[in-house]
ZADO-1210 file (C-alpha; in nm, 4 decimals, padded with zeros to 6 digits):
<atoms>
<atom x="00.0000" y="00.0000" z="00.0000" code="UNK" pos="1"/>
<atom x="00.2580" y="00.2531" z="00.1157" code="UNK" pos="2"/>
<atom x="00.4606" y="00.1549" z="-00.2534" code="UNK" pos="3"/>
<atom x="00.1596" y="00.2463" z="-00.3871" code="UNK" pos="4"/>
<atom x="00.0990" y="00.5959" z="-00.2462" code="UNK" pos="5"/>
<atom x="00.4228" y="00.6706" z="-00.3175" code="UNK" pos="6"/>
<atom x="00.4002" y="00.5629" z="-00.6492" code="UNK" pos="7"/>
<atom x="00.1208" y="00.7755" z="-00.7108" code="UNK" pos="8"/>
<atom x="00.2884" y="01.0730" z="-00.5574" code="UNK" pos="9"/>
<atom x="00.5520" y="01.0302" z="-00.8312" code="UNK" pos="10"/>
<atom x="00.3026" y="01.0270" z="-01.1001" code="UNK" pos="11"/>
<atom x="00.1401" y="01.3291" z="-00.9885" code="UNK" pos="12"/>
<atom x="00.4589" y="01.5283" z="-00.9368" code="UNK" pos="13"/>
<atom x="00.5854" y="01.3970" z="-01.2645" code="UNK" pos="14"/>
<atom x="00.2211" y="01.5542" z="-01.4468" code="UNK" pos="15"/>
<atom x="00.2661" y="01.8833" z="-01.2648" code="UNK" pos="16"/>
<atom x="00.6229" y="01.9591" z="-01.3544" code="UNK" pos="17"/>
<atom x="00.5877" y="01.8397" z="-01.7201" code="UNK" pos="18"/>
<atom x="00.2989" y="02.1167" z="-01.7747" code="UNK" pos="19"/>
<atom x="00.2979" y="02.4387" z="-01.5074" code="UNK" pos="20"/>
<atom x="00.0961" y="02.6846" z="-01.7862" code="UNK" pos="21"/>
<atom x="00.1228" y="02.9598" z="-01.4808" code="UNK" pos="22"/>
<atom x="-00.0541" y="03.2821" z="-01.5713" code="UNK" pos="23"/>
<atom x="00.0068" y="03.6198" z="-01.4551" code="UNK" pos="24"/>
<atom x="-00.0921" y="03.9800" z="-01.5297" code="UNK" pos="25"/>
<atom x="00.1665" y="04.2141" z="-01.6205" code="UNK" pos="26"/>
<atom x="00.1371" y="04.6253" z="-01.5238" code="UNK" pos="27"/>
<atom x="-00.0545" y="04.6940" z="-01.9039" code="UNK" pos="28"/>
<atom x="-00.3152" y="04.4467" z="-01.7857" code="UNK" pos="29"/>
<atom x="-00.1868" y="04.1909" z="-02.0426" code="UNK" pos="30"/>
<atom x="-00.1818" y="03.7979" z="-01.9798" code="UNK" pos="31"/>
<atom x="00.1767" y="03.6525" z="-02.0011" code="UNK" pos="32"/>
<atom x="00.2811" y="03.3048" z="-01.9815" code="UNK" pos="33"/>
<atom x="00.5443" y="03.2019" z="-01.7536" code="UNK" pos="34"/>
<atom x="00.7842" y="02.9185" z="-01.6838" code="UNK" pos="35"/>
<atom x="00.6530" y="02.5080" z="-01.8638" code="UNK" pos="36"/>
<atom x="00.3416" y="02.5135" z="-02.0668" code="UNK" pos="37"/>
<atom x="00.1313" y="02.2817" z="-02.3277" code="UNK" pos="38"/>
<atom x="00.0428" y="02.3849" z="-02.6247" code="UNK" pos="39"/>
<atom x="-00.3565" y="02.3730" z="-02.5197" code="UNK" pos="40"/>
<atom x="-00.2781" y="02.7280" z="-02.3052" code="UNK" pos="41"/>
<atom x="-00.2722" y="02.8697" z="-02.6016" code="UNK" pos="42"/>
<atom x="-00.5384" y="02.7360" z="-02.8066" code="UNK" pos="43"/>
<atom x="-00.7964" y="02.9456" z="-02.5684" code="UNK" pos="44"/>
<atom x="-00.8419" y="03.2495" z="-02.3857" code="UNK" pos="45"/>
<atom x="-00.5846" y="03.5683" z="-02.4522" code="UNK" pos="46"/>
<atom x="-00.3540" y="03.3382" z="-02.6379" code="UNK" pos="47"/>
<atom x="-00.6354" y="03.2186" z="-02.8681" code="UNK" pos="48"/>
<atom x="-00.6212" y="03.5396" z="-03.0797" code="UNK" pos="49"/>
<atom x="-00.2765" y="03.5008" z="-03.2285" code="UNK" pos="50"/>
<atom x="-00.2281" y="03.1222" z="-03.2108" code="UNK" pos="51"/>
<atom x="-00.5375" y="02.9786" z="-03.3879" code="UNK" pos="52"/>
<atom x="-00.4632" y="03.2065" z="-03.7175" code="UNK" pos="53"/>
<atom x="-00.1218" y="03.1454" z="-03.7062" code="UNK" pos="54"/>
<atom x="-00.0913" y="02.7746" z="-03.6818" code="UNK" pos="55"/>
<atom x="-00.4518" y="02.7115" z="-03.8807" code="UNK" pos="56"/>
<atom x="-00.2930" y="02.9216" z="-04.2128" code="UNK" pos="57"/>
<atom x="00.0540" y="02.7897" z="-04.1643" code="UNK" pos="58"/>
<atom x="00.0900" y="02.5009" z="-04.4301" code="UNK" pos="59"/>
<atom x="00.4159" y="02.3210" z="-04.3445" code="UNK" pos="60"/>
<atom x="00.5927" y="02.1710" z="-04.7215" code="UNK" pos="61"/>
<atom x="00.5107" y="01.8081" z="-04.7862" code="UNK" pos="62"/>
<atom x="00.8642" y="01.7045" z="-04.9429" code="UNK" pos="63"/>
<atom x="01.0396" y="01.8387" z="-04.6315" code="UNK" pos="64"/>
<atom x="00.8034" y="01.6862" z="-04.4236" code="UNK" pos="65"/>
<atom x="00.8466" y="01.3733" z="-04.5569" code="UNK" pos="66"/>
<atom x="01.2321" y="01.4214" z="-04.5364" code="UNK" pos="67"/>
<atom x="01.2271" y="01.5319" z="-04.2087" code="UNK" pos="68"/>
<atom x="00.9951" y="01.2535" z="-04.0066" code="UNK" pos="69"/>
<atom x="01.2500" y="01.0194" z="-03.9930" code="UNK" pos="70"/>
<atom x="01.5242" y="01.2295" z="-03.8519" code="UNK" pos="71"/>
<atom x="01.3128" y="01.3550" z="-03.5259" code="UNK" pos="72"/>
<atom x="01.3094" y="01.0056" z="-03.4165" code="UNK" pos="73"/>
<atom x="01.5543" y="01.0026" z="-03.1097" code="UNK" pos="74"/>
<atom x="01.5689" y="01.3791" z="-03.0482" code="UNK" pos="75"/>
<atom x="01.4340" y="01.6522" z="-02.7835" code="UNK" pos="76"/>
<atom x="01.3175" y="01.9393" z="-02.8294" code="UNK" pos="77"/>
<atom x="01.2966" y="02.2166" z="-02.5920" code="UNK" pos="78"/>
<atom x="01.1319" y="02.5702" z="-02.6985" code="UNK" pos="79"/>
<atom x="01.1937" y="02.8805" z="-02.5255" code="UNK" pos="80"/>
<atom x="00.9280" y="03.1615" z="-02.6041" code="UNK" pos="81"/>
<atom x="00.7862" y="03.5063" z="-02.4556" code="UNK" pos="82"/>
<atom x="00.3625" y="03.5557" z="-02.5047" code="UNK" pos="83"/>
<atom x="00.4611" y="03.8865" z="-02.5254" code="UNK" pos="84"/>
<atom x="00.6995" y="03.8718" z="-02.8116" code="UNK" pos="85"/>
<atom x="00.5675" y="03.8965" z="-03.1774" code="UNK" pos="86"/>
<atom x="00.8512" y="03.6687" z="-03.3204" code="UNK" pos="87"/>
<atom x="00.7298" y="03.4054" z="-03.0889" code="UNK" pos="88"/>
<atom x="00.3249" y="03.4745" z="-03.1585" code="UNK" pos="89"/>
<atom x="00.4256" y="03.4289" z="-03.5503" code="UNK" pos="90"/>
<atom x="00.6483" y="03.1643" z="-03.5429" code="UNK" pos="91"/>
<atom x="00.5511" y="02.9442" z="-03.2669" code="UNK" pos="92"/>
<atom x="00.2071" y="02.8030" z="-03.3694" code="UNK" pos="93"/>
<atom x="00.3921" y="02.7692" z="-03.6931" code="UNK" pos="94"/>
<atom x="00.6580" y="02.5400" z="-03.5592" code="UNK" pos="95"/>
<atom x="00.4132" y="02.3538" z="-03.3458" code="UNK" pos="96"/>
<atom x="00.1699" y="02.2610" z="-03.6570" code="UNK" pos="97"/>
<atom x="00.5359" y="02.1512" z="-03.7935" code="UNK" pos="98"/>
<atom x="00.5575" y="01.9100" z="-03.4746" code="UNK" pos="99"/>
<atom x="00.1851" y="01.8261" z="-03.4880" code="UNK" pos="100"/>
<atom x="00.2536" y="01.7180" z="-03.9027" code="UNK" pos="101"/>
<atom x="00.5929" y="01.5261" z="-03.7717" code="UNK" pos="102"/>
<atom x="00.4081" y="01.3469" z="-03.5184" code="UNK" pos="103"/>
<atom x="00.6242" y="01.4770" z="-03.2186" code="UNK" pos="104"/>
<atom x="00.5077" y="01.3268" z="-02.8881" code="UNK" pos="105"/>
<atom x="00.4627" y="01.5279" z="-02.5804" code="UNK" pos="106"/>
<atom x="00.7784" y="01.3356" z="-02.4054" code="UNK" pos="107"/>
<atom x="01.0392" y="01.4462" z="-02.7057" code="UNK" pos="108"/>
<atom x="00.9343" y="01.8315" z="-02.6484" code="UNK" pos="109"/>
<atom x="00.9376" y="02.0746" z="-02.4013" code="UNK" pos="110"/>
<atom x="00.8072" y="02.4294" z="-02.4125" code="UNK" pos="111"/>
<atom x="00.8972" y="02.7491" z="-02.1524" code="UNK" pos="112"/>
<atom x="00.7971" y="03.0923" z="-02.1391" code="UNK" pos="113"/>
<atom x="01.0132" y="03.3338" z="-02.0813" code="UNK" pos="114"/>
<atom x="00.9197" y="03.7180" z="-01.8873" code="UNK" pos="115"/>
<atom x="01.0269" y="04.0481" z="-02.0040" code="UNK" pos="116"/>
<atom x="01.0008" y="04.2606" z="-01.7386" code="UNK" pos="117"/>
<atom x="01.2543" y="04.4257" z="-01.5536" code="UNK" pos="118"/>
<atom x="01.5340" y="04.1347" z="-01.3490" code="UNK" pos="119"/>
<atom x="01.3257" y="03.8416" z="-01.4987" code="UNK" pos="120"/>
<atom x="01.4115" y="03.9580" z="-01.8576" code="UNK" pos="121"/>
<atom x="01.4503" y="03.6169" z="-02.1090" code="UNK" pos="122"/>
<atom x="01.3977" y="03.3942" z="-01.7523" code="UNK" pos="123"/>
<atom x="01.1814" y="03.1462" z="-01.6712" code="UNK" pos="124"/>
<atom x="01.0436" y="03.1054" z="-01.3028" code="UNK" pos="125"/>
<atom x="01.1736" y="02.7718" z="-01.3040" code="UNK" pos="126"/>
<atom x="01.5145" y="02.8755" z="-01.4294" code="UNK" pos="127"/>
<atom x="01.5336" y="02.6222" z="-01.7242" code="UNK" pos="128"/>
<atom x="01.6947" y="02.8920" z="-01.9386" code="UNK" pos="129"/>
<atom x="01.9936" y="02.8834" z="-01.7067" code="UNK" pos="130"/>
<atom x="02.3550" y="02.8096" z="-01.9106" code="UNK" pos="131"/>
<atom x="02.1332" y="02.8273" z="-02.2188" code="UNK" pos="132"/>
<atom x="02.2251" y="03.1182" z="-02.3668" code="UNK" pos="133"/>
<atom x="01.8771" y="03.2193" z="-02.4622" code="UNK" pos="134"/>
<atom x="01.9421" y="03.5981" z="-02.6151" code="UNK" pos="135"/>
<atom x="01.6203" y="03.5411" z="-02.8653" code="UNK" pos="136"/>
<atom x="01.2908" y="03.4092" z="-02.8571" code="UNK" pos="137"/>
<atom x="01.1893" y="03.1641" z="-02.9777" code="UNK" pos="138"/>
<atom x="01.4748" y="03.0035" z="-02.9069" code="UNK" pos="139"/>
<atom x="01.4347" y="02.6265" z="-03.0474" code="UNK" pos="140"/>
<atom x="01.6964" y="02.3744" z="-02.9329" code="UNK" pos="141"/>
<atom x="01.7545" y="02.0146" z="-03.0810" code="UNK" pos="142"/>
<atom x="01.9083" y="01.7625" z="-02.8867" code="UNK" pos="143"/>
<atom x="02.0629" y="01.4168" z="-02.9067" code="UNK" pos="144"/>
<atom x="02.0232" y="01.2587" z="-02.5638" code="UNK" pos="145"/>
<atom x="02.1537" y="01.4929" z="-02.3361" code="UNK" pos="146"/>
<atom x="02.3979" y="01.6918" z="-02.6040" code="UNK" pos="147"/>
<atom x="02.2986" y="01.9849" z="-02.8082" code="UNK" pos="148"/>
<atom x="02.3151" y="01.9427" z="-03.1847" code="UNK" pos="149"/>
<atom x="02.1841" y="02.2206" z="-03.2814" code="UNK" pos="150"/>
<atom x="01.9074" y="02.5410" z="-03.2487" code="UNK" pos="151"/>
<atom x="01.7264" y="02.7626" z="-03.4364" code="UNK" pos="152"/>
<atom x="01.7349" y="03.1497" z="-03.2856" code="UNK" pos="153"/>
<atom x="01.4193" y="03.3806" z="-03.3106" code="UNK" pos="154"/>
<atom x="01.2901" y="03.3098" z="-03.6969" code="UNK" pos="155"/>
<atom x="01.3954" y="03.0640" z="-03.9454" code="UNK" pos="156"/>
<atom x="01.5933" y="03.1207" z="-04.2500" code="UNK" pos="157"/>
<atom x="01.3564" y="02.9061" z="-04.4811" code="UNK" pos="158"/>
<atom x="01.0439" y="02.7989" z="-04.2633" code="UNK" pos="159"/>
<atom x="01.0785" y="02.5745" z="-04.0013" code="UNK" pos="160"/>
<atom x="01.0576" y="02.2331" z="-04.1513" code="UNK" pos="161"/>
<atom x="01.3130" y="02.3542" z="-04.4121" code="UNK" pos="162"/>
<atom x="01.5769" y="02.4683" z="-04.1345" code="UNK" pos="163"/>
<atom x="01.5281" y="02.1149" z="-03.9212" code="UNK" pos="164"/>
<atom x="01.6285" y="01.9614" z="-04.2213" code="UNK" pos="165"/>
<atom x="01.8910" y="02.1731" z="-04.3136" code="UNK" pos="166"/>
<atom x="01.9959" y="02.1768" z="-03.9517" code="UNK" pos="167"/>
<atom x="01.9503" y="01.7960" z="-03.8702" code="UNK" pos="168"/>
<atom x="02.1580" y="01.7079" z="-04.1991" code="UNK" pos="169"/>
<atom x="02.4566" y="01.8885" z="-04.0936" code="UNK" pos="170"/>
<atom x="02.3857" y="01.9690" z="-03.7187" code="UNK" pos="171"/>
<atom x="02.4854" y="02.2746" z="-03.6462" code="UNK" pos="172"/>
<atom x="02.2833" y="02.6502" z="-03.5911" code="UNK" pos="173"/>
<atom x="02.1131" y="02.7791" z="-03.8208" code="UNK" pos="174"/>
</atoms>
């Protein structure tokens, strides 16, 4: 019984760290997201606005697609982006209809939003940014187990799918 308890205990802390989507209200009165998030935070509410047009007219390429699936398999993915940030409201439901079209599962990829104000600039509250160099959001970085092979720094090159590829092929930044 007491395995049991404890196992749940796990589980539950496990759930909450994955997903935090912690809300708060900056001095404009504007709704900024804050620290690890899913991507359903931003399919409603003050998020809803810039996400659902974004991702819904973003129509990832086919060929690269198809190029790309089978080079995700094995890698992590952590994104760093600011609600506040217009980079991040154009380019993130982009890159997350590229995941959705790649078939990325919730375990390979990580997403944190970073503040803007004042001594919190480009942090998160639960410091994942730390020895990241995050500069730029978004900020996507590809990994290979625990080592970096590679990010992509505020707006691709190409499109997304394009730079993964490009990116994945020779690892490296882009």
């Amino acid at each position: 019984m007491r395995n049991l308890c404890i196992l749940c205990c796990l589980l539950l802390s496990a759930f909450s760290i994955k997903a935090q989507n912690r809300l708060e209200t900056d001095a404009k009165g504007r709704t900024l997201l804050l620290g690890k998030f899913d991507e359903s935070i931003l399919e409603h509410g003050a998020f809803a606005q810039w996400y659902v047009p974004y991702k819904s007219n973003y129509k990832p390429k086919p060929a690269v697609m198809t190029n790309l699936k089978p080079m995700i398999k094995g890698r992590r993915f952590e994104l760093f982006m600011g609600t506040w940030c217009g980079d991040s409201k154009r380019g993130v439901p982009q890159l997350l209809k590229v995941f959705e079209g790649l078939e990325v599962s919730d375990d390979q990829l990580e997403m944190i939003a970073v503040d803007y104000r004042g001594n919190m600039y480009k942090k998160s509250p639960g410091k994942e940014e730390v020895g990241k160099n995050i500069t730029r959001v978004p900020t996507l970085i590809i990994y290979e187990g625990e080592t970096e092979i590679g990010r992509i720094i505020e707006r691709p090159h190409k499109n997304w799918e394009a730079d993964m590829l490009a990116l994945l092929s020779k690892k490296g930044n882009l």
